[in-house]
C-alpha positions in Angstrom: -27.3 29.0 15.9 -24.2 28.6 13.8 -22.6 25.7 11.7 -19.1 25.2 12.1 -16.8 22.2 10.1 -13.0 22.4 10.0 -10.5 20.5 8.2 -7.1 20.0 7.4 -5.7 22.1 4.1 -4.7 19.0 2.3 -4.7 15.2 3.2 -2.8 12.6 1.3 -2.8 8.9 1.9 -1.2 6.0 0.2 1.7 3.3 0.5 5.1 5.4 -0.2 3.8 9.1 -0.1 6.5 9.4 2.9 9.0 9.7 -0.3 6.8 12.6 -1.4 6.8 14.9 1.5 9.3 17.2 0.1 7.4 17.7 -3.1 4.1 19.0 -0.6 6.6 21.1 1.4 7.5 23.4 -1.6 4.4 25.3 -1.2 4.5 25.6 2.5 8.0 27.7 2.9 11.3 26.9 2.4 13.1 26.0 6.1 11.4 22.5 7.8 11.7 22.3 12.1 11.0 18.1 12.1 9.9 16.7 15.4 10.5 13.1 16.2 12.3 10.8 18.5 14.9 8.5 17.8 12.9 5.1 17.5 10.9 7.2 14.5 13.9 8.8 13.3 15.7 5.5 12.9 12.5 3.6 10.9 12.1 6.8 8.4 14.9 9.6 9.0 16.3 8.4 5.9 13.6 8.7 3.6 12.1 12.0 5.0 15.8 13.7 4.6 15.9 12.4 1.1 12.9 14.0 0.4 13.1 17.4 1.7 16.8 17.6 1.0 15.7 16.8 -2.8 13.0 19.2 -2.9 15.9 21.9 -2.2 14.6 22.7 1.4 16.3 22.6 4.6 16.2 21.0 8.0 16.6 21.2 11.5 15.9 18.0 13.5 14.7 17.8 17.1 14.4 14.8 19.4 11.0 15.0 21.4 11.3 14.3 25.0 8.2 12.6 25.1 5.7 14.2 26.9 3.1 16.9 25.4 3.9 19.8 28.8 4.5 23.3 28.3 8.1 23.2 29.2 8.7 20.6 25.6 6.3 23.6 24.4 9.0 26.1 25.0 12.3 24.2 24.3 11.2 23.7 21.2 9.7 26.8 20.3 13.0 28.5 21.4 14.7 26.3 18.8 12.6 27.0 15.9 12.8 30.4 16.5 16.2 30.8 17.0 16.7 28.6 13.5 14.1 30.5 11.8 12.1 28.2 10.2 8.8 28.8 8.4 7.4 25.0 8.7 6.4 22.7 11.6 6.3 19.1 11.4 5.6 16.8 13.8 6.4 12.9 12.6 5.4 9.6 15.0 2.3 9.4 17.3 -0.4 11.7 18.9 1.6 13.3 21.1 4.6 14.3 18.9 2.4 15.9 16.3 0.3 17.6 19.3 3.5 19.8 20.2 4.7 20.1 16.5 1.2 22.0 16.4 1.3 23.9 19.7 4.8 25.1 18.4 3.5 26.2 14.6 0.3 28.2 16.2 3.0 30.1 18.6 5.8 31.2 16.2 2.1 31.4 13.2 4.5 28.5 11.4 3.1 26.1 8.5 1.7 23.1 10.2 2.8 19.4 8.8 1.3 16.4 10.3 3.2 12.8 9.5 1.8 10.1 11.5 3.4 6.7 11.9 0.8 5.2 13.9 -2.9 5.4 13.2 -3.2 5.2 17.1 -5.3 8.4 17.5 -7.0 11.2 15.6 -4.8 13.9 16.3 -3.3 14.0 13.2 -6.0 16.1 11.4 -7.4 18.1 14.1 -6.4 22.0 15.4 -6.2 20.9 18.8 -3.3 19.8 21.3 -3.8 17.5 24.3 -1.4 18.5 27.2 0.1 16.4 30.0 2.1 17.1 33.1 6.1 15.5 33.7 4.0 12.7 35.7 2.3 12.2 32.1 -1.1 13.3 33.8 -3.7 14.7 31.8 -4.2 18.4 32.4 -6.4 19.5 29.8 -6.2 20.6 25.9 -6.0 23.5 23.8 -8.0 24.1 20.4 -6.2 26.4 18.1 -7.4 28.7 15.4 -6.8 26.1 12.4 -6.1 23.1 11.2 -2.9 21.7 10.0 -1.7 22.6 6.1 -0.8 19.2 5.3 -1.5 15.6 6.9 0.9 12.9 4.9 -0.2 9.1 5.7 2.5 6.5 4.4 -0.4 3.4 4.5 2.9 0.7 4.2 4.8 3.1 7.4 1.5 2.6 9.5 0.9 -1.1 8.5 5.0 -1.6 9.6 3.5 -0.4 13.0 2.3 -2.0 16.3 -0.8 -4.0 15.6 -1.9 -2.7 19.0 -1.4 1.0 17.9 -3.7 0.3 15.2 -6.3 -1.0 17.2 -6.1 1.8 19.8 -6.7 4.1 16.8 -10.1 2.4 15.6 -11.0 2.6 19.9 -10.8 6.4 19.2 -12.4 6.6 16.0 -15.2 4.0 17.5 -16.2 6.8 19.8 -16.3 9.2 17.2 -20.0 7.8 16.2 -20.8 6.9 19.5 -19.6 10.5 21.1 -21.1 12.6 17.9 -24.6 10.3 18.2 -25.1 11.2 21.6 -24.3 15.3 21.6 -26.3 15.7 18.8 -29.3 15.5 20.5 -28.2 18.7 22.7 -26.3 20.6 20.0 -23.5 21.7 22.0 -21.0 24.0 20.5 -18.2 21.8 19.2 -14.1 22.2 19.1 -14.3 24.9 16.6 -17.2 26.8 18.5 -20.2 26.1 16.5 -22.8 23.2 16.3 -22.3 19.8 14.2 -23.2 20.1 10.8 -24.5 17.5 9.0 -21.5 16.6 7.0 -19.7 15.8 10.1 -22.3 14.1 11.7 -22.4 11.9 8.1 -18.4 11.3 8.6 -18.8 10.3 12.2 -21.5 7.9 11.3 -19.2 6.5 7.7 -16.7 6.0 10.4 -18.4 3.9 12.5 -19.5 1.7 9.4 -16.2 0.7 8.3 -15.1 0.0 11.6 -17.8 -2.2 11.8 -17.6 -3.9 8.1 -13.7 -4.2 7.7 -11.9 -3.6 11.3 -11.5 -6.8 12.3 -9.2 -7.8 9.3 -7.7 -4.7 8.6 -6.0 -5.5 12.1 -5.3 -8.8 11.0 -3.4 -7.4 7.5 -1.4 -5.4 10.0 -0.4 -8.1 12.1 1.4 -9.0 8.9 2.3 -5.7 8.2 0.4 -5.8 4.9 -1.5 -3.3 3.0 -4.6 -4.4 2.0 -7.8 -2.1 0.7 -9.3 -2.8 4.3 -6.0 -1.5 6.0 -6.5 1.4 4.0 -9.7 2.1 4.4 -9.4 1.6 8.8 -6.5 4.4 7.9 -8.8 6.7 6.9 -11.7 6.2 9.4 -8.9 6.6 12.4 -6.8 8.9 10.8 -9.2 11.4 8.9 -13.1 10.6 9.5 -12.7 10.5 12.9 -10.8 13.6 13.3 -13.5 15.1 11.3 -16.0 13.4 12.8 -14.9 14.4 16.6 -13.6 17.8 16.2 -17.0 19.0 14.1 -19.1 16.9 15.3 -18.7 16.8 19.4 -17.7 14.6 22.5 -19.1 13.1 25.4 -18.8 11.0 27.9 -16.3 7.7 26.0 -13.4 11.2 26.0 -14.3 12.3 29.6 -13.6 8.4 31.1 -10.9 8.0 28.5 -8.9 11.4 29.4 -9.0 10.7 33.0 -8.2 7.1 33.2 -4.9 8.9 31.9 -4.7 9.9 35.9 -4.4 6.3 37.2 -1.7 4.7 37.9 -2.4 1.5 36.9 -3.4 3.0 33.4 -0.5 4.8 32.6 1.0 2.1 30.1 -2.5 1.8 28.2 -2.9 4.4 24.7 -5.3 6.7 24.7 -7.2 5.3 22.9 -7.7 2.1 24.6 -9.1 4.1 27.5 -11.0 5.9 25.2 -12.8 2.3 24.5 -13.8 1.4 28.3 -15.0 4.9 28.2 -17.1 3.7 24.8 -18.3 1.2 27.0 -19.1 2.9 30.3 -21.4 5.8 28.0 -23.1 2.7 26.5 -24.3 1.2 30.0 -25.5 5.3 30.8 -27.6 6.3 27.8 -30.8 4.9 28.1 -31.5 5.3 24.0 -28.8 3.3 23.2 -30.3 0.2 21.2 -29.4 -3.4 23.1 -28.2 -4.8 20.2 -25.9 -2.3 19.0 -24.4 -1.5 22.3 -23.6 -5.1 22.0 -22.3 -5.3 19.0 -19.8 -2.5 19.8 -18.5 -4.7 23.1 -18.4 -7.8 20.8 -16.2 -5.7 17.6 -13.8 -4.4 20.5 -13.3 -7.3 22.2 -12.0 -9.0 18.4 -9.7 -5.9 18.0 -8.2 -6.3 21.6 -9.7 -3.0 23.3 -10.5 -3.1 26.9 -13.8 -3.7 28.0 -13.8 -4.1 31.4 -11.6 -3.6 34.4 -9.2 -5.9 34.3 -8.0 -4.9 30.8 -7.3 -1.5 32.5 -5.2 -3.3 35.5 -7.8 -2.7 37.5 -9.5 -6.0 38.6 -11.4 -6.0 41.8 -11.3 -1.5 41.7 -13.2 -0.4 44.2 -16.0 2.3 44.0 -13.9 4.5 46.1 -11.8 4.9 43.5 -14.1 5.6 40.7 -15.7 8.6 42.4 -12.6 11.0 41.4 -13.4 9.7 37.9 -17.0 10.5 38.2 -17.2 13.3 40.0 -14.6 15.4 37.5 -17.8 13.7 34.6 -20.1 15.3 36.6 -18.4 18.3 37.5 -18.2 21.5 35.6 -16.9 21.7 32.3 -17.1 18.5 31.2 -17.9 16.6 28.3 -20.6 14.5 29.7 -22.8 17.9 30.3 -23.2 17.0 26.4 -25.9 14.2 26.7 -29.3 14.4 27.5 -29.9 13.5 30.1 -28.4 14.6 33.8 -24.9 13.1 34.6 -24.3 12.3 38.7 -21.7 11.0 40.1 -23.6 7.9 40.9 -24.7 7.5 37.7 -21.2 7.7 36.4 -19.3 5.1 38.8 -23.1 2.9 38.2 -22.4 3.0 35.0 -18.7 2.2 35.1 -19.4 -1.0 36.8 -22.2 -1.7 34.7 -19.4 -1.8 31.7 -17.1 -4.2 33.6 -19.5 -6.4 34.2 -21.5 -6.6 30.3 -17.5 -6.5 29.0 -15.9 -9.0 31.0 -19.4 -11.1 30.1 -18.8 -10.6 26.8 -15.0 -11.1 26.8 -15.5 -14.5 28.5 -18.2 -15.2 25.7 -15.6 -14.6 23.2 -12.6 -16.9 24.9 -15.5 -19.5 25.3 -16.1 -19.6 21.5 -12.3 -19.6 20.7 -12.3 -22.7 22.9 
């Protein structure tokens, strides 16, 4: 049995490193392919020309079309070939930086991660997450490394959506939770070994200051401040849990999460806020999970604003008919669930999903009572 932890090149963090990018591009090559749209284009386009324009480097700017599908995975590729440029960066949310990637392992480019958002994990991980014109999930791809350099601007992600932020700490929540629970089976992870024990420690260190500083690092946000708590949320979306999930290993909070992305009802929800009902629905199905902790872990995402039942997913009054797609691709082949335990049916899956709505909308209503 072999060991396997992967990690980004370099990682820098910090209020105003955005005006720095340049200076961490010199030793990557010489000719910059930027991926964004225009809403992130218009909030830092100016500062990120400045910076690689200063450093003496050029740049060729493309508009992302907004889905992650093989077809964006081309156009652009075609681009940055035809421009001959020698680094990739991809600069807004998940799913920009996931093709930014896609496109660096293809052309064997420099990869450059800027996120904008602390909404997901993507940002440090060798992995892309692909979705069909119809913005379906169809599956992901793990590539041979990590990205060269992952540039957090703490005071660009605090200027973000509140919501955003919170979708990012659903994520990393399942990071702990996910990592936990495959442990026990040692399953090969993203980079085709078994956790080791660092990344089982990150995943863990995650879930801690989740726990200890989430709720008002959201509330700094909301005021677009930077606080030590923002920063420290920053790096337990943006860094631990990458860490945390790609070396450690997944389970069933990813398998809900990824194909909640196939309902309709869903499709305006973040990933990771159907990442958290998934959180949620592995609770109610593992059988070690301690009362109190599962608990806990409801309570902390109902502060934060993450869905814990149905009807946070526009889905109030579902019937189990419509689960069983959901639960039989969790107990199908392939999936992540096969990491726990314990044998995962498809009745155990859509038991378990109610099981969440119920304890979450109990909780929720606990919650609204108390506000009262």
């Amino acid at each position: 049995m072999k060991t396997i932890l992967i990690a980004p090149r370099k990682y820098v963090q910090g209020r105003g490193v955005l005006g720095e990018l340049g200076d961490y591009l010199k030793i990557l090559g010489k000719k910059a392919l930027v991926v964004w749209d225009d809403v992130v284009k218009g909030l830092v386009g100016q500062t990120v020309l400045e910076s690689i324009q200063g450093a003496g480097l050029e740049m060729v700017d493309v508009v992302f079309s907004g889905e992650v599908t093989q077809a964006e995975r081309e156009r652009i590729g075609e681009i940055a070939k035809a421009e001959g440029v020698d680094i990739s960066i991809g600069v807004g949310g998940g799913k920009v930086l996931d093709i930014a990637k896609a496109v660096a392992v293809d052309l064997k480019l420099a990869i450059v991660t800027v996120p904008t958002i602390a909404s997901n994990d993507s940002p440090t991980s060798a992995a892309s997450v692909w979705y069909d014109e119809e913005h379906n999930f169809v599956g992901f791809d793990c590539w041979p490394f990590n990205p060269d350099l992952v540039l957090v601007d703490s005071q660009v992600i605090a200027n973000g959506p509140a919501r955003a932020f919170a979708a990012g700490m659903g994520d990393a929540m399942s990071t702990w939770v996910e990592s936990e629970a495959a442990y026990k089976t040692r399953p090969l992870n993203l980079a085709g070994g078994c956790s080791t024990q660092a990344a089982y420690a990150l995943a863990q260190l995650c879930f801690e200051i989740l726990m200890e500083h989430g709720v008002n690092a959201k509330r700094a946000v909301e005021m677009n401040l930077v606080t030590p708590e923002v920063e420290k949320v920053i790096e337990a979306n943006v860094l631990l849990s990458g860490l945390g999930f790609e070396s450690g290993g997944l389970a069933t909070a990813h398998m809900v999460g990824n194909l909640l992305s196939n309902v309709h009802e869903c499709k305006g929800l973040m990933h990771g806020e159907k990442v958290a009902f998934g959180i949620v629905t592995q609770l109610c199905m593992d059988d070690e999970v301690d009362v109190e902790q599962r608990l806990a872990i409801i309570d902390f995402q109902v502060q934060v604003g993450l869905p814990v039942c149905f009807a946070d997913l526009n889905l109030a009054g579902v019937t189990r008919d419509r689960l069983v797609p959901i639960a039989d691709a969790c107990a199908g082949e392939g999936s992540l669930c096969a990491n726990h335990p314990f044998e995962v049916t498809c009745d155990s899956v859509v038991d378990a999903m109610l099981a969440a709505d119920a304890m979450g909308t109990r909780r929720k209503n606990m919650w609204q009572t108390d506000e009262e």
